[in-house]
C-alpha positions in Angstrom: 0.0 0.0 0.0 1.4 3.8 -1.3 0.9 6.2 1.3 0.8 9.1 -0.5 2.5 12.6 1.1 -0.2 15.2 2.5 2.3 17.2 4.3 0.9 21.0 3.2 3.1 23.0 1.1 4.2 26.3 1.9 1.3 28.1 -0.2 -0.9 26.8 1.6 0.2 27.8 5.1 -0.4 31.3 6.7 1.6 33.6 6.3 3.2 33.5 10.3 3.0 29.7 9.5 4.3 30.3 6.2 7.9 32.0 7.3 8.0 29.9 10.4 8.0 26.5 8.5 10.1 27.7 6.0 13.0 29.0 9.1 13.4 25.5 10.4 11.6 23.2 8.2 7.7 21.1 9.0 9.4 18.0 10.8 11.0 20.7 13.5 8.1 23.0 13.9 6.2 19.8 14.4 8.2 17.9 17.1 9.1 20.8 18.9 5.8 23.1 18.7 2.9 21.7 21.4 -0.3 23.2 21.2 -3.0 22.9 24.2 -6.2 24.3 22.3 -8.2 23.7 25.7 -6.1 26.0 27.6 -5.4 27.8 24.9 -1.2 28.6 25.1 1.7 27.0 22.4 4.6 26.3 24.2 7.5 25.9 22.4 10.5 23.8 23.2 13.8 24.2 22.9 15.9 21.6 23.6 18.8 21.6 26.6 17.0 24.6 28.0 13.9 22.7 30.5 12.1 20.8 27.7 11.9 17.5 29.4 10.5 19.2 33.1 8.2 21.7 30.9 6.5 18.8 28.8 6.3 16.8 32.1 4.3 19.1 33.7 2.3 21.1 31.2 2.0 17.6 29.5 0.8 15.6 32.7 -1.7 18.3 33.6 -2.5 18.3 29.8 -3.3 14.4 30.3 -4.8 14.8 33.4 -8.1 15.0 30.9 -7.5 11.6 30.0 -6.6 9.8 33.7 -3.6 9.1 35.3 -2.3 6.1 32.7 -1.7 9.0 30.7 -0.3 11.1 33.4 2.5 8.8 34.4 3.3 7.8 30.6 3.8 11.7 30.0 5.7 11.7 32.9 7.8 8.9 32.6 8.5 9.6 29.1 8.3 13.4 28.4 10.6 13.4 25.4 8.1 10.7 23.6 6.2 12.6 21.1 3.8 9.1 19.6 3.2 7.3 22.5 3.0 10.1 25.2 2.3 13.7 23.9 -1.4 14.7 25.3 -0.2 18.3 22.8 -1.8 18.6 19.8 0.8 18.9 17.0 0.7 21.2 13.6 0.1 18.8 11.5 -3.2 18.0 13.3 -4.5 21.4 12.3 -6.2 23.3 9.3 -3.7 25.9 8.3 -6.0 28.3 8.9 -6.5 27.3 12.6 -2.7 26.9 12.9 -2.7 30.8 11.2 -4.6 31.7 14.4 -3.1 29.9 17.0 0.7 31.4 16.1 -0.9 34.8 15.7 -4.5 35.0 17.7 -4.0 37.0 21.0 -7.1 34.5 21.9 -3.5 32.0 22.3 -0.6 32.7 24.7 2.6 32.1 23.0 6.1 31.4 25.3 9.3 29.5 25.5 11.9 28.8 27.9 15.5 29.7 27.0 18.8 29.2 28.2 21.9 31.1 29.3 23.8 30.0 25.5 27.1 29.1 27.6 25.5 26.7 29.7 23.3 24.9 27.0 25.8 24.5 24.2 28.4 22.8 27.2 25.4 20.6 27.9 24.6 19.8 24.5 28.1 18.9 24.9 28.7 16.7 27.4 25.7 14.7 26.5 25.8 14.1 23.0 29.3 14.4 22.3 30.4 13.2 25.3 28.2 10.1 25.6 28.8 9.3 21.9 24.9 9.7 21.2 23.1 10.1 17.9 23.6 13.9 17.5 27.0 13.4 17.6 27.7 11.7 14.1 27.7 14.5 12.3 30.3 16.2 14.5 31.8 12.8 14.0 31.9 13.1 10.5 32.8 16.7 10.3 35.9 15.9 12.2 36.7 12.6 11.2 37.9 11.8 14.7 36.0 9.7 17.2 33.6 11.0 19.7 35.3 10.7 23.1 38.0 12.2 21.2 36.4 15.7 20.0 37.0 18.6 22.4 34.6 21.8 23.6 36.6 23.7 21.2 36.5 21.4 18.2 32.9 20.9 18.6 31.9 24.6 18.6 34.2 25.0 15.6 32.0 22.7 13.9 28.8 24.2 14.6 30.6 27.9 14.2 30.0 27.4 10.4 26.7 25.8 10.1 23.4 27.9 9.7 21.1 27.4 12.0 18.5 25.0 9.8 21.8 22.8 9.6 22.7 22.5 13.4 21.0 20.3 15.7 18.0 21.2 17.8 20.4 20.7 20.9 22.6 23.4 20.3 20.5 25.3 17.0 20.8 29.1 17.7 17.7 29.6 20.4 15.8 32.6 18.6 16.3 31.0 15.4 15.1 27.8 16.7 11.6 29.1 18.3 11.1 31.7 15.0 11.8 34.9 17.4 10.8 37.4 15.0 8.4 35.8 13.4 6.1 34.4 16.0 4.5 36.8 18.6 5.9 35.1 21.9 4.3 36.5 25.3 7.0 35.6 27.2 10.2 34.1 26.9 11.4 32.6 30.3 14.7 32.4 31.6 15.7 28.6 32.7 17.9 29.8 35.4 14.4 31.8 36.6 12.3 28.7 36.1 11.8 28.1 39.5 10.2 31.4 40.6 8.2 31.7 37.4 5.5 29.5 38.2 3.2 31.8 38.4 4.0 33.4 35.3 3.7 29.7 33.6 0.1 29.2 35.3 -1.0 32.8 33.8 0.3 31.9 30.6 -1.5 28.4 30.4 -4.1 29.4 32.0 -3.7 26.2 35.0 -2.5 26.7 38.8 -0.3 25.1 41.4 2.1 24.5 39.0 4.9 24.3 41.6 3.5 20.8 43.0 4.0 18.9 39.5 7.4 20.6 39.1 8.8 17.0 38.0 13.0 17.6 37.2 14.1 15.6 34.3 18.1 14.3 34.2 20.4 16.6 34.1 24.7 17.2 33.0 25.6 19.4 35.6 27.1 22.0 32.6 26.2 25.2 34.8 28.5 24.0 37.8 31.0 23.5 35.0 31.2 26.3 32.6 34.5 27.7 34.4 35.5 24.6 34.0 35.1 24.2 29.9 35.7 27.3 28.9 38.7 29.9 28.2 38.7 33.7 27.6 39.2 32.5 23.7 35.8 29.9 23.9 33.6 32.5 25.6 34.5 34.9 22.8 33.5 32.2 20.7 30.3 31.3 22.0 29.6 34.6 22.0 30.3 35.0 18.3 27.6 31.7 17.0 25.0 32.8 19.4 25.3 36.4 19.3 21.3 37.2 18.4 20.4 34.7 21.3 22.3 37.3 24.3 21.1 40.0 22.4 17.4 38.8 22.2 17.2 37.1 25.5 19.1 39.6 27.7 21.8 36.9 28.7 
């Protein structure tokens, strides 16, 4: 059996939608965009900056609709976007409902962002340093093994790619979530995380957030950024993610 290929083209997309798809492509707007239209918010991911303790939460009060098989499935498996997601997804919309959602003030639009030091080390130590998928173009770039690449070799790497090219993981943060292009209400600050709960329940529009704060694994790369990095790599850092500090206030 042919299954043939619906995905919409760009025409007939918004004209938010439009721009938005075309900045990172439909597959990433579509794993890392989740869309509660009861509650009426679009969060929007990005990796190594909270993503697995945001989709556990918002996801298992999400769920909660369902029962608590649900809940613990979200919970236990945030990352899982199949089996585990209680978001609805782009792809599940009309374009013109996905039109309003990305542009409706009737929707509350936010993200949570990290300090671009501290996220690129983690991307770091996890993917490179644990020889992971992500890491095998990096691989391939340097023609060296994994547990052989260093910090500096690795942002050298992703110093020449565009941000389409780079992994989610370490993809430039206001490129990655469309800053620009999508009206965001708020854009939280990881390391503020814990005293924006309230802020979070305004912005989806659910409560007591603090009691299903659920903390997903973690690398430590905050405690070790003096550790990592020289003079010469901050510089650099501060070169590849130069609109994220300026955006994000970092």
């Amino acid at each position: 059996m042919s299954v043939p290929d619906l995905r919409p083209s760009r025409s007939d997309l918004g004209p938010v939608t439009r721009e938005y798809v075309k900045s990172l492509g439909w597959r990433s707007v579509n794993m890392h965009t989740h869309i509660s239209l009861v509650n009426k918010y679009v969060y929007v991911e990005v990796p190594k900056a909270g993503c697995g303790t945001m989709k556990a939460t918002l996801g298992g009060l999400e769920a909660a609709r369902k029962g608590p098989g649900l809940v613990q499935r979200v919970q236990e498996a945030p990352h899982n976007r199949i089996n585990a997601t209680p978001f609805v997804k782009p792809f599940q919309l009309p374009a013109e409902m996905l039109e309003e959602v990305l542009t409706s003030s009737s929707y509350r639009r936010f993200t949570v962002v990290r300090d671009p030091a501290s996220r690129v080390l983690s991307a770091y130590l996890e993917k490179i340093g644990q020889g992971l998928k992500q890491s095998e173009p990096i691989v391939a770039a340097l023609g060296i093994p994994a547990s052989e690449i260093t910090f500096e070799q690795f942002l050298d790497v992703i110093a020449a790619q565009d941000s389409r090219e780079q992994d989610p993981h370490w993809r430039r943060q206001a490129d990655h979530v469309g800053w620009g292009i999508v009206d965001y209400n708020a854009a939280i600050h990881l390391g503020n995380l814990d005293s924006s709960w309230d802020q979070v329940g305004e912005l989806t529009g659910m409560t007591n957030l603090r009691e299903t704060f659920y903390c997903r694994n973690s690398t430590g790369a905050s405690a070790k950024v003096d550790e990592y990095f020289t003079p010469a790599l901050r510089a650099k850092v501060a070169s590849i993610y130069a609109r994220d500090y300026e955006v994000f206030g970092y």
